[in-house]
LOMARPA-256127 format. One record per residue: residue in one letter; x, z, y of N, C-alpha, C, O in turn. Coordinates in steps of 0.001 Angstrom, whole numbers, always signed. Atoms other than C-alpha are relative to their C-alpha. Layout:
BEGIN
{residuo = A	nX = X	nZ = Z	nY = Y	caX = X	caZ = Z	caY = Y	cX = X	cZ = Z	cY = Y	oX = X	oZ = Z	oY = Y}
...
//
This chain:
BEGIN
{residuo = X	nX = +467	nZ = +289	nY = +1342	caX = -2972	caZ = +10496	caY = +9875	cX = +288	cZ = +1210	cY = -877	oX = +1373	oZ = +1788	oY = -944}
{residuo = X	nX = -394	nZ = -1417	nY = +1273	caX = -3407	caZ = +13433	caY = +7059	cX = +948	cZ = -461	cY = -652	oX = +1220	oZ = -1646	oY = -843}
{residuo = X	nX = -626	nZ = +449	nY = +1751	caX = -1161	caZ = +13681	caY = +4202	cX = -700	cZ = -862	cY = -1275	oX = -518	oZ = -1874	oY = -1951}
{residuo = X	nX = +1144	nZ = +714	nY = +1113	caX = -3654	caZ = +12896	caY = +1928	cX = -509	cZ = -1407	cY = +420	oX = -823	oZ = -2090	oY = -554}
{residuo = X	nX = -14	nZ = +1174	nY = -337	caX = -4273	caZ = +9849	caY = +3616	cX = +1275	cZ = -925	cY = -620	oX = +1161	oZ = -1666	oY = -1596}
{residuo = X	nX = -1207	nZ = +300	nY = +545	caX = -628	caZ = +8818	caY = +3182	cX = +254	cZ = -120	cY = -1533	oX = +769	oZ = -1005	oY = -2217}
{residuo = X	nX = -172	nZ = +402	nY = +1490	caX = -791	caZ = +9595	caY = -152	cX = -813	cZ = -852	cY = -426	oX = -561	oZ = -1313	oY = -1539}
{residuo = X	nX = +1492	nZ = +715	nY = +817	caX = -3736	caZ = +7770	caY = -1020	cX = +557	cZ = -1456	cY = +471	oX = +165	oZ = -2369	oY = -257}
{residuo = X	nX = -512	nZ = +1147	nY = -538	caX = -1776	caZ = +4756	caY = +1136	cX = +1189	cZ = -193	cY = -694	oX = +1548	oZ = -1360	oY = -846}
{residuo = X	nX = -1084	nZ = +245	nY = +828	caX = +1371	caZ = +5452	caY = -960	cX = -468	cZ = -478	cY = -1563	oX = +99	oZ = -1445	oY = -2073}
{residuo = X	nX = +870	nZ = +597	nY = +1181	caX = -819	caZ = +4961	caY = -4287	cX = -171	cZ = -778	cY = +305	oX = +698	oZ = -1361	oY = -342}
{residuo = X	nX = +581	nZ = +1322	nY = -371	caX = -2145	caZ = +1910	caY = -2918	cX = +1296	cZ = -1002	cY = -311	oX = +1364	oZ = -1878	oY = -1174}
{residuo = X	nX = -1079	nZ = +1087	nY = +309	caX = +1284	caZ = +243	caY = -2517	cX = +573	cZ = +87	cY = -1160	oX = +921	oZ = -939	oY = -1745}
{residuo = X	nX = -544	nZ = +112	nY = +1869	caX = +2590	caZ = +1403	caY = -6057	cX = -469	cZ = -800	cY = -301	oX = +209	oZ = -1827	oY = -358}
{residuo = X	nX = +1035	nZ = +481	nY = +1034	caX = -703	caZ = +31	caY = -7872	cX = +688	cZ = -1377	cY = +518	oX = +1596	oZ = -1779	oY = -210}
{residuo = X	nX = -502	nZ = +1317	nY = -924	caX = +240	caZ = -3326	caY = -5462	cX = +1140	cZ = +105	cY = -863	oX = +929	oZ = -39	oY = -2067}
{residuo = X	nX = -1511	nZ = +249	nY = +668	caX = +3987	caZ = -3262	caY = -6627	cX = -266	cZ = -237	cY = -1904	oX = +287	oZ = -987	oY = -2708}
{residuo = X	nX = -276	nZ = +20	nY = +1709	caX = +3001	caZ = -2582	caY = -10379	cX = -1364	cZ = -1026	cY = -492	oX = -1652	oZ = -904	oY = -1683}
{residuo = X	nX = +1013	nZ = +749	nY = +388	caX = -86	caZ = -5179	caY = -10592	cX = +120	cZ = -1059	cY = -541	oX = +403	oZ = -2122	oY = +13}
{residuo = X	nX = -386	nZ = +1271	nY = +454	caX = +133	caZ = -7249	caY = -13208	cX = -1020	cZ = -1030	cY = -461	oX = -1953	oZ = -708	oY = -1197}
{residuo = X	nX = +781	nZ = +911	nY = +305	caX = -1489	caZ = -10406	caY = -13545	cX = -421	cZ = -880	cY = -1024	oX = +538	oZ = -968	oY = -1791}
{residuo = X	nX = -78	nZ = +1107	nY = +1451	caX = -2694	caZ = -13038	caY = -16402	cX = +308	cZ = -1213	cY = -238	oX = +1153	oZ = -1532	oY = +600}
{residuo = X	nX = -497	nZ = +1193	nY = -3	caX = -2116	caZ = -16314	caY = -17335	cX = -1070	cZ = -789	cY = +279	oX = -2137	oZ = -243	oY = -3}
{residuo = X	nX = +1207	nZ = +1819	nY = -376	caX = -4458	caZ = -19705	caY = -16354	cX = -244	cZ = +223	cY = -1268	oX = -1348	oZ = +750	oY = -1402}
{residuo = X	nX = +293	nZ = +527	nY = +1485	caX = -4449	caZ = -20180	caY = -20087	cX = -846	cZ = +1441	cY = -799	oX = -1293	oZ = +1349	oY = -1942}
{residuo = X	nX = +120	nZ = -1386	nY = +703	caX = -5484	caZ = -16493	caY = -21029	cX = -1616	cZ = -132	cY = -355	oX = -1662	oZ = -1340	oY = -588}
{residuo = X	nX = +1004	nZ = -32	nY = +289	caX = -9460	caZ = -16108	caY = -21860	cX = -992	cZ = +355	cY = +1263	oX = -692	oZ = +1243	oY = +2060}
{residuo = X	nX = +356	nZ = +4	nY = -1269	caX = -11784	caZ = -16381	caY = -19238	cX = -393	cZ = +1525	cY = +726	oX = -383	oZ = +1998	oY = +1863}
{residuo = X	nX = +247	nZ = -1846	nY = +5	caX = -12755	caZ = -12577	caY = -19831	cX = +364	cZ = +599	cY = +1192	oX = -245	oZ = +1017	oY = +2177}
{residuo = X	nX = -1312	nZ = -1203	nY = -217	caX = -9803	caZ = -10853	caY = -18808	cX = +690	cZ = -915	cY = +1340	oX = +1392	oZ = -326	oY = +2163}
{residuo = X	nX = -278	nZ = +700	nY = -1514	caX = -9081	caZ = -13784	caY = -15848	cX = -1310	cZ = +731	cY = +1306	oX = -1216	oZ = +837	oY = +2529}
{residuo = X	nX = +1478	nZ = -150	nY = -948	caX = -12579	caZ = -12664	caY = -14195	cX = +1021	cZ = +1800	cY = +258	oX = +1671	oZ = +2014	oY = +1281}
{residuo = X	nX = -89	nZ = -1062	nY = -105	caX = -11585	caZ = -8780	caY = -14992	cX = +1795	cZ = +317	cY = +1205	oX = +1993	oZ = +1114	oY = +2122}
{residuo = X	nX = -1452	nZ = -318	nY = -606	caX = -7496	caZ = -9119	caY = -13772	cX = -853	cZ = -161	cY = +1360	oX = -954	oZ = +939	oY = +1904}
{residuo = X	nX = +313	nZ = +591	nY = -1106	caX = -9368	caZ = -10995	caY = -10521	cX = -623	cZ = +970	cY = +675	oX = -290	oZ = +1071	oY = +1856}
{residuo = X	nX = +898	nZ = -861	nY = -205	caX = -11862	caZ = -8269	caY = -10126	cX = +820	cZ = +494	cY = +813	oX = +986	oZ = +130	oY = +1977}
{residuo = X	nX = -494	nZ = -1238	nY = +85	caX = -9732	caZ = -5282	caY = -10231	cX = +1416	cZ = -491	cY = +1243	oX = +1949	oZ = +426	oY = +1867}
{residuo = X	nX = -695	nZ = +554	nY = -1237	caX = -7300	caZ = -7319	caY = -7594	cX = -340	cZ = -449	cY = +1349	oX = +449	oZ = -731	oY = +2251}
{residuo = X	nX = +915	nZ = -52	nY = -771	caX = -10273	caZ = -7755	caY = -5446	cX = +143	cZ = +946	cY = +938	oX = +541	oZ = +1027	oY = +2100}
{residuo = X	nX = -271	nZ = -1489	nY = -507	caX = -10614	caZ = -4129	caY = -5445	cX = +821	cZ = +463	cY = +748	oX = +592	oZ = +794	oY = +1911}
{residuo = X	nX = -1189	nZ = -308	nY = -1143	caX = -7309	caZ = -3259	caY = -4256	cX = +60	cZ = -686	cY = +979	oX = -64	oZ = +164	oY = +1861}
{residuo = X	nX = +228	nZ = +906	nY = -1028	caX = -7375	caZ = -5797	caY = -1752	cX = -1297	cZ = +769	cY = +1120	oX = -971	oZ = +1118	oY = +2254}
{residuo = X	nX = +1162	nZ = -751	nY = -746	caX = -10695	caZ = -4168	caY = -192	cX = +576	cZ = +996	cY = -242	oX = +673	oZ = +1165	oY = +973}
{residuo = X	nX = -901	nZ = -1571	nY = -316	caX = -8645	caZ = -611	caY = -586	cX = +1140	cZ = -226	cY = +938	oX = +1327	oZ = +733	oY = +1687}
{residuo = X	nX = -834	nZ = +535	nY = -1196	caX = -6023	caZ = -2176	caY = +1676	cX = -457	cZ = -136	cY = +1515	oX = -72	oZ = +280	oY = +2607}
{residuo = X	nX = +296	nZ = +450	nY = -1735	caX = -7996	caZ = -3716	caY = +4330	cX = -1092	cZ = +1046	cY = +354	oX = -1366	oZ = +1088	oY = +1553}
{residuo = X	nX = +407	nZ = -1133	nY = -525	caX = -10280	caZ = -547	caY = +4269	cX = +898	cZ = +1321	cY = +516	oX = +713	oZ = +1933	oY = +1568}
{residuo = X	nX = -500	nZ = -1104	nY = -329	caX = -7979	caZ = +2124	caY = +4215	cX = +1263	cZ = +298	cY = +397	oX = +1715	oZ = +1436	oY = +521}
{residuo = X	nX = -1258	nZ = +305	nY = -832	caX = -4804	caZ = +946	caY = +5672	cX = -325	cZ = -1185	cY = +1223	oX = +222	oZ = -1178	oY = +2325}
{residuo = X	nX = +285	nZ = +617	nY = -1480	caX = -6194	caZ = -1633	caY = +8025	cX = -331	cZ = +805	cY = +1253	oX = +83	oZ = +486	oY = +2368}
{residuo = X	nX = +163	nZ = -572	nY = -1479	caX = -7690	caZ = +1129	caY = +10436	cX = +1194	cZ = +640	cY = +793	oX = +1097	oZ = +1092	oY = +1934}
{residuo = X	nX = -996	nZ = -609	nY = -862	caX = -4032	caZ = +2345	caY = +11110	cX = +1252	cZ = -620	cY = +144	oX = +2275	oZ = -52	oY = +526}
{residuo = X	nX = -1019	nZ = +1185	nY = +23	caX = -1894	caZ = -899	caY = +10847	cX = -166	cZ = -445	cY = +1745	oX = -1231	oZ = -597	oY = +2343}
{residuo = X	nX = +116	nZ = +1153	nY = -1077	caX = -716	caZ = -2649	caY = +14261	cX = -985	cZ = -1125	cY = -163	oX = -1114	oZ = -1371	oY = -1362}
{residuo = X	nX = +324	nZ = +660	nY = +36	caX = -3011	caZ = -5461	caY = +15068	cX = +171	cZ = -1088	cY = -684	oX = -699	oZ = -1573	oY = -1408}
{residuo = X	nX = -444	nZ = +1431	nY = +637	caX = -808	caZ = -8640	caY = +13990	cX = +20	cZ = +648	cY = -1841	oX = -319	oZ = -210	oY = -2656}
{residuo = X	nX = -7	nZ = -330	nY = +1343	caX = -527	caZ = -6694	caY = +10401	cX = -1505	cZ = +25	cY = -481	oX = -1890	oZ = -439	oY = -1554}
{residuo = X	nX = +1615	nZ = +70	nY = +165	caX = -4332	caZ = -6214	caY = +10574	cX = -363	cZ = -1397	cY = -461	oX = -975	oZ = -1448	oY = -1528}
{residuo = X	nX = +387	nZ = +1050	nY = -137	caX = -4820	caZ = -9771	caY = +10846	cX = +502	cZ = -933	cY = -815	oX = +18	oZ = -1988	oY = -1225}
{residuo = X	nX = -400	nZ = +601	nY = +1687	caX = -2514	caZ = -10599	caY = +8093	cX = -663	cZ = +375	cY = -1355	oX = -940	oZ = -264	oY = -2370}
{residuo = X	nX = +867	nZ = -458	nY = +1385	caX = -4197	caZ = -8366	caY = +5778	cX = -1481	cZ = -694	cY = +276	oX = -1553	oZ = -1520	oY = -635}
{residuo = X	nX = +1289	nZ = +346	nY = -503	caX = -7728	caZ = -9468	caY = +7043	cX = +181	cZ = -1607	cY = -819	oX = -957	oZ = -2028	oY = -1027}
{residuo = X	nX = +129	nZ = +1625	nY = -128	caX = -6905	caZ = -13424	caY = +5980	cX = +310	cZ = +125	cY = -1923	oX = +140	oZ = -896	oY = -2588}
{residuo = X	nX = -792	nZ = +422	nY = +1303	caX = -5381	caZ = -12471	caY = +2090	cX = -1798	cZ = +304	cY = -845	oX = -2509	oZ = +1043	oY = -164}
{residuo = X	nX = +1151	nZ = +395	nY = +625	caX = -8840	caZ = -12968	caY = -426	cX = +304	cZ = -916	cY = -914	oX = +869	oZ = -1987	oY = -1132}
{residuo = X	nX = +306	nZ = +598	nY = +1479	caX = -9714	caZ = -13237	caY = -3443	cX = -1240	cZ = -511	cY = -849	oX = -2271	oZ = +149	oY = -718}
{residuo = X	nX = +1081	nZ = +451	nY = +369	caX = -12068	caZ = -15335	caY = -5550	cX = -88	cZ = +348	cY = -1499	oX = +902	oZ = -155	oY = -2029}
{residuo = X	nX = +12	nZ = -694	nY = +702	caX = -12815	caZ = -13743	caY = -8535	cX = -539	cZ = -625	cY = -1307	oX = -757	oZ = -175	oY = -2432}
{residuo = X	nX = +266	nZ = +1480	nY = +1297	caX = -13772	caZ = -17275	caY = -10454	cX = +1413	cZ = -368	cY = -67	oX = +1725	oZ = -723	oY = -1204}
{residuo = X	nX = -1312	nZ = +898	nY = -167	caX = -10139	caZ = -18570	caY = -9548	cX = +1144	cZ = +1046	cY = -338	oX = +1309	oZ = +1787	oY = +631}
{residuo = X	nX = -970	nZ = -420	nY = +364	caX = -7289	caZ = -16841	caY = -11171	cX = +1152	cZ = -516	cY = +788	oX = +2008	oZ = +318	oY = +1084}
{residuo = X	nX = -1068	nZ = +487	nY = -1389	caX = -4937	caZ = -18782	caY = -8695	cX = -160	cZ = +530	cY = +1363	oX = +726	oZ = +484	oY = +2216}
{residuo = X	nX = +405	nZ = -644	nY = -1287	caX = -6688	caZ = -17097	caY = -5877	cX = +866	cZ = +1142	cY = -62	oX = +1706	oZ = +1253	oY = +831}
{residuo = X	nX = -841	nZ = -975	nY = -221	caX = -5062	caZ = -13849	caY = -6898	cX = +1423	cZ = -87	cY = +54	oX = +2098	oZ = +750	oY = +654}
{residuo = X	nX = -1133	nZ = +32	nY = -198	caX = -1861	caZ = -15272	caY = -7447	cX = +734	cZ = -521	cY = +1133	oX = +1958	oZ = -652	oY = +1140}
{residuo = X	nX = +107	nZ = +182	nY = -1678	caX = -2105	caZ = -16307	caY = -3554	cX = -38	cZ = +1260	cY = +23	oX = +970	oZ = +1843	oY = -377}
{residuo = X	nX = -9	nZ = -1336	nY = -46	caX = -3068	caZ = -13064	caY = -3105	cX = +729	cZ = +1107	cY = +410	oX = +1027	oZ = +1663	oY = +1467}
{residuo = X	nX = -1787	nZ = -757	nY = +103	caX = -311	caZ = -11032	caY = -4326	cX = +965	cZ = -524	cY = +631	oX = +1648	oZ = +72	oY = +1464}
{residuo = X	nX = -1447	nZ = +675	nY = -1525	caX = +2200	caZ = -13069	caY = -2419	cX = -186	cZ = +170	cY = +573	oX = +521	oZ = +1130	oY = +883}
{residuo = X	nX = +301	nZ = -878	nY = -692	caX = +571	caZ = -12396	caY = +165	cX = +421	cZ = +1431	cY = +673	oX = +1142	oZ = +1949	oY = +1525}
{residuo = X	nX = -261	nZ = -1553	nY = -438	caX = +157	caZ = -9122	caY = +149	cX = +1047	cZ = +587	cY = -371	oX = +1314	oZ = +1584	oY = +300}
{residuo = X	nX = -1209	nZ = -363	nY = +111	caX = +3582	caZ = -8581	caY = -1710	cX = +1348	cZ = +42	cY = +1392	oX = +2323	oZ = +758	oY = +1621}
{residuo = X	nX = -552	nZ = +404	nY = -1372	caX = +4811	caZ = -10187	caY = +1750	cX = -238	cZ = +1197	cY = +753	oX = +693	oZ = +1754	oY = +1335}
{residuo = X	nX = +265	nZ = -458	nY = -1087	caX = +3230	caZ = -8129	caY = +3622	cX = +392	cZ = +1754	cY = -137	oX = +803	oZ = +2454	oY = +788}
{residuo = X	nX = -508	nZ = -1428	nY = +243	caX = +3864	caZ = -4495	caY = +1794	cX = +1155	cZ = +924	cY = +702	oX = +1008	oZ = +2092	oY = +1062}
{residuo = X	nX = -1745	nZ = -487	nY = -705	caX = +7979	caZ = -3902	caY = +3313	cX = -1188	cZ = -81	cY = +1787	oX = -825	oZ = +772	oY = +2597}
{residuo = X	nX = +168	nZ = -302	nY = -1317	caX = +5964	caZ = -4170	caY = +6684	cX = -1346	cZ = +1296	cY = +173	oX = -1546	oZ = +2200	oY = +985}
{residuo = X	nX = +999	nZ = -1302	nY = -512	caX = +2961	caZ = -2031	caY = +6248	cX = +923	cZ = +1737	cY = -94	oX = +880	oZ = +2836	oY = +460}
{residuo = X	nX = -777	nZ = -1414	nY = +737	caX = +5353	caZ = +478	caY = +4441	cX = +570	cZ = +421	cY = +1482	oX = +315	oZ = +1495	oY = +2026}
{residuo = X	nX = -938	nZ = -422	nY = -1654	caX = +7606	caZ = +374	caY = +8081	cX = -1471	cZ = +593	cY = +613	oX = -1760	oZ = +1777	oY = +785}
{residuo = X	nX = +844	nZ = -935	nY = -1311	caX = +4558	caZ = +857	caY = +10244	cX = -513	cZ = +1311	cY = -331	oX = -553	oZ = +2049	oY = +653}
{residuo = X	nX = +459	nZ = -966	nY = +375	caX = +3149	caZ = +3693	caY = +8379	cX = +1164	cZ = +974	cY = -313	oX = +855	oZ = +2159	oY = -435}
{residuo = X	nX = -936	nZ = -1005	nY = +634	caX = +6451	caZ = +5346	caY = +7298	cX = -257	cZ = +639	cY = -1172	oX = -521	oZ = +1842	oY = -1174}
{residuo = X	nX = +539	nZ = -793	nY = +1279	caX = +5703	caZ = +6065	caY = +3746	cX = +650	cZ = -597	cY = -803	oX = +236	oZ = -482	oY = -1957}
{residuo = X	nX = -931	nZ = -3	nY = +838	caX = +8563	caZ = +4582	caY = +2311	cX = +592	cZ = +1067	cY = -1107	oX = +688	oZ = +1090	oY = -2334}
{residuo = X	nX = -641	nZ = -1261	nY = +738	caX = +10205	caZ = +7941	caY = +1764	cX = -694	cZ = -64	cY = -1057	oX = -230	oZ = -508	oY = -2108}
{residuo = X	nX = +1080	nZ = -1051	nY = +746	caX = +6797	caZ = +9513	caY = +130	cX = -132	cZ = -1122	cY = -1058	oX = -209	oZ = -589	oY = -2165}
{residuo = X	nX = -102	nZ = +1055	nY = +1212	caX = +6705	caZ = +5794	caY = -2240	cX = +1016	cZ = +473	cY = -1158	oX = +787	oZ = +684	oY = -2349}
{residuo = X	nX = -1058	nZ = -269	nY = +1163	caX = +10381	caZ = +6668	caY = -3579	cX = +169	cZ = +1152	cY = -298	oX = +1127	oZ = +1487	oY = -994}
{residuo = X	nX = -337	nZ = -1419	nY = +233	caX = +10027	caZ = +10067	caY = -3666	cX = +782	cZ = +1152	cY = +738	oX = +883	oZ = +2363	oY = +546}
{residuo = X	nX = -1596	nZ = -682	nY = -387	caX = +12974	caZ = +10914	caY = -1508	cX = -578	cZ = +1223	cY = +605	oX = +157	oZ = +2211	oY = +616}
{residuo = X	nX = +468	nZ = -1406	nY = -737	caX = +10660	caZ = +13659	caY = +374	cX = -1771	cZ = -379	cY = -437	oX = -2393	oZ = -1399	oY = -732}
{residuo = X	nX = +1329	nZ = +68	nY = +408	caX = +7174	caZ = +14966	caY = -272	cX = -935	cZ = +13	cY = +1465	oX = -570	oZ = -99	oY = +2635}
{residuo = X	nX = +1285	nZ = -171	nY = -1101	caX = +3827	caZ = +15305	caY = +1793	cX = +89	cZ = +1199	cY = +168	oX = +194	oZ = +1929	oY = -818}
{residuo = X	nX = -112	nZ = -1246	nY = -711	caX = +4013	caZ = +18200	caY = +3777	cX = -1518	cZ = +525	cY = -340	oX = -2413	oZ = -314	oY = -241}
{residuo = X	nX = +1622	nZ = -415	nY = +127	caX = +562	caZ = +20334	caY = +2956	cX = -675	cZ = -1065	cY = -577	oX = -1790	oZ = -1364	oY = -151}
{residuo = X	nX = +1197	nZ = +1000	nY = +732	caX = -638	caZ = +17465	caY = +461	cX = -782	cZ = +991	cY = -820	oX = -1830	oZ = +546	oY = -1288}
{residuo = X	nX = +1080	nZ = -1295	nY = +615	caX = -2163	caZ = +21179	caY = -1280	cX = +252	cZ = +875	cY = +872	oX = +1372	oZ = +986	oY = +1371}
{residuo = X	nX = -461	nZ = -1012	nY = -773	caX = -2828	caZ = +24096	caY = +793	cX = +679	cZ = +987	cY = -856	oX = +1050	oZ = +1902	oY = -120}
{residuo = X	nX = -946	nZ = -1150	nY = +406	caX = -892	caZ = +26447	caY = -1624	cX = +1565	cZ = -799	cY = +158	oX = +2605	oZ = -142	oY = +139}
{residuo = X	nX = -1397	nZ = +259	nY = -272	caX = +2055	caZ = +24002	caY = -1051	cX = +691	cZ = +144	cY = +1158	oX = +433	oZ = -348	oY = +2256}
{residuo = X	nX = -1064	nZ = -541	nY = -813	caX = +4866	caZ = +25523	caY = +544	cX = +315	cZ = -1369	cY = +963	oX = +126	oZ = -2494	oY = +500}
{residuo = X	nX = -331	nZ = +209	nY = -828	caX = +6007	caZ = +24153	caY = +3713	cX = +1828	cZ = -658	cY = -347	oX = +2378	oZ = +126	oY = -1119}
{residuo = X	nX = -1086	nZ = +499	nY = +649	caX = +9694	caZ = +22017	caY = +3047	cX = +709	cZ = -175	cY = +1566	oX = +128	oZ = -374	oY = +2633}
{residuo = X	nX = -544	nZ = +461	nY = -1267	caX = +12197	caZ = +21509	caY = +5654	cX = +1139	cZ = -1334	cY = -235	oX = +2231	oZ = -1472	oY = -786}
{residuo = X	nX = -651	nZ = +714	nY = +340	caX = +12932	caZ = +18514	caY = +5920	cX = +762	cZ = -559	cY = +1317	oX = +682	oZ = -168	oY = +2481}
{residuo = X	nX = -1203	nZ = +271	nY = -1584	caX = +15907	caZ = +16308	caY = +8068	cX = -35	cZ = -1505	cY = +18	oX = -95	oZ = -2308	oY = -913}
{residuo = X	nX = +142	nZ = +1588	nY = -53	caX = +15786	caZ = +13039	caY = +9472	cX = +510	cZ = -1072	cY = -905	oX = +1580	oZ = -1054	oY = -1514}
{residuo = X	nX = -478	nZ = +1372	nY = +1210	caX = +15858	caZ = +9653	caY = +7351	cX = +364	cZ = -1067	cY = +807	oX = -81	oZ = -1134	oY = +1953}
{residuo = X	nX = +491	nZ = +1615	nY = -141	caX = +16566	caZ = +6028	caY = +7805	cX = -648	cZ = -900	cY = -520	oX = -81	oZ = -1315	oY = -1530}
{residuo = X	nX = +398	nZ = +721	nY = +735	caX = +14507	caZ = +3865	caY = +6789	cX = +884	cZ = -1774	cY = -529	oX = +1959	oZ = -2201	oY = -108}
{residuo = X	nX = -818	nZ = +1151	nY = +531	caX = +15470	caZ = +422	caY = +4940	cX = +415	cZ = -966	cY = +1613	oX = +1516	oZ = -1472	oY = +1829}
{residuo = X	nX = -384	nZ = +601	nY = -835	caX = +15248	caZ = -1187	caY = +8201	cX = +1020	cZ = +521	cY = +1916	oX = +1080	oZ = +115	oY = +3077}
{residuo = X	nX = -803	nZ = -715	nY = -1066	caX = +17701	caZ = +1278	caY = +10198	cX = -835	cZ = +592	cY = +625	oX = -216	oZ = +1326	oY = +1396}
{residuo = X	nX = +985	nZ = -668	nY = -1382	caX = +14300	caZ = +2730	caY = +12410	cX = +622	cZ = +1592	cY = -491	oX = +838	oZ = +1728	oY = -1695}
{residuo = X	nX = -48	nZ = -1541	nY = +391	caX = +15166	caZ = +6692	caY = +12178	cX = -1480	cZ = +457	cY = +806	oX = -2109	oZ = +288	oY = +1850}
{residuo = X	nX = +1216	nZ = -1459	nY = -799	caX = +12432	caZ = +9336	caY = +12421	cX = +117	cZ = +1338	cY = -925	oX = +908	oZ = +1764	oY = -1768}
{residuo = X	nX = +94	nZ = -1314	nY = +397	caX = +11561	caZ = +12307	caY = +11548	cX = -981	cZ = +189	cY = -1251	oX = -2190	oZ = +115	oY = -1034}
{residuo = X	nX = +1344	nZ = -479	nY = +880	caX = +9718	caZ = +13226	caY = +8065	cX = -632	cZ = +1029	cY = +626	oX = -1226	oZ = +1645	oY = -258}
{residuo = X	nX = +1132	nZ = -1405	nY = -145	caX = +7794	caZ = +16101	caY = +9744	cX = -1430	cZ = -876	cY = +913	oX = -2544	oZ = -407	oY = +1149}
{residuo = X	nX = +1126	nZ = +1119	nY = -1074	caX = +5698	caZ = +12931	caY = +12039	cX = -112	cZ = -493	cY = -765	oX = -59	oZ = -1705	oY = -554}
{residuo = X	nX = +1097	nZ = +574	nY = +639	caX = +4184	caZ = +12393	caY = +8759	cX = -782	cZ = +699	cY = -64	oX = -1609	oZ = +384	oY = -920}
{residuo = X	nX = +1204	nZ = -786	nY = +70	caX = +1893	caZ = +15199	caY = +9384	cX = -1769	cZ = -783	cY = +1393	oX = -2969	oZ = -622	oY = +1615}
{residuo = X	nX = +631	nZ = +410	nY = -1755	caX = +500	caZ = +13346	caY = +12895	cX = -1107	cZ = -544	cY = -565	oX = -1058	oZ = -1330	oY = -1512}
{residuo = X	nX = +1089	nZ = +728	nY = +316	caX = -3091	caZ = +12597	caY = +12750	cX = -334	cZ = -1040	cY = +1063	oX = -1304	oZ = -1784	oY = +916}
//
C-alpha cells in the first residue's frame, strides 16, 4: 500500500472519530444533510479501505448502512463503524501515522527519508514503521 494511501486511510478514521451527529428533534434539513455526509464516509470506507482489510473485517464493514431519511440509521452506523475502527487501525497499521507518533515515509517526494525504530502497537503486535511503505 502507498503512503498516500495510508494517509488518505488515516484521514478517513479521524473524520470517523470526529463525526458529529444531530438530534431526532433537530430540523429535518440538517438530519437529511448530517445523514448524507455519513453516507459518504461510509462509501469512503468500504471503497478505499475495504480492498485491503482481512475478509471477516470486509464483511463487517460491507453490512454497516445508512439511510439517509432515518437519522437513527446513522446512529447505528457510527457504532458500528466506531466498533470496528481499533480493528481496521490494527490490520492496516496506521495507528502510529493517526497519533502522529511517526510520519509517512515519502508522503512528498522532496520529503526527506526519517529513520525510524520499531513500535508497539496498542495491542502489543510489534512491527516495523518502515512496512508502511509495502505496496
Amino acid at each position: 500500500m502507498t503512503p498516500e494511501r495510508r494517509a488518505t486511510i488515516a484521514a478517513l478514521i479521524r473524520s470517523a472519530r470526529k463525526f458529529e451527529t444531530c438530534s431526532p428533534s433537530d430540523e429535518s434539513e440538517l438530519q437529511a444533510a448530517v445523514a448524507t455526509s455519513f453516507e459518504h464516509l461510509v462509501i469512503q470506507f468500504k471503497r478505499l479501505v475495504g480492498q485491503v482489510l482481512p475478509s471477516q473485517l470486509v464483511e463487517r464493514l460491507k453490512v454497516i448502512e445508512v439511510d439517509v431519511h432515518d437519522i437513527y440509521s446513522v446512529y447505528r452506523a457510527k457504532s458500528e463503524l466506531d466498533a470496528l475502527l481499533p480493528d481496521i487501525e490494527e490490520a492496516l497499521g496506521v495507528l502510529d501515522v493517526i497519533e502522529g507518533r511517526i510520519k509517512v515515509q515519502n508522503a512528498h517526494p522532496s520529503a526527506p527519508k526519517q529513520n525510524l525504530t520499531p513500535l508497539t502497537t496498542s495491542s502489543g503486535t510489534k512491527f516495523c514503521p518502515h512496512e508502511l511503505n509495502r505496496d
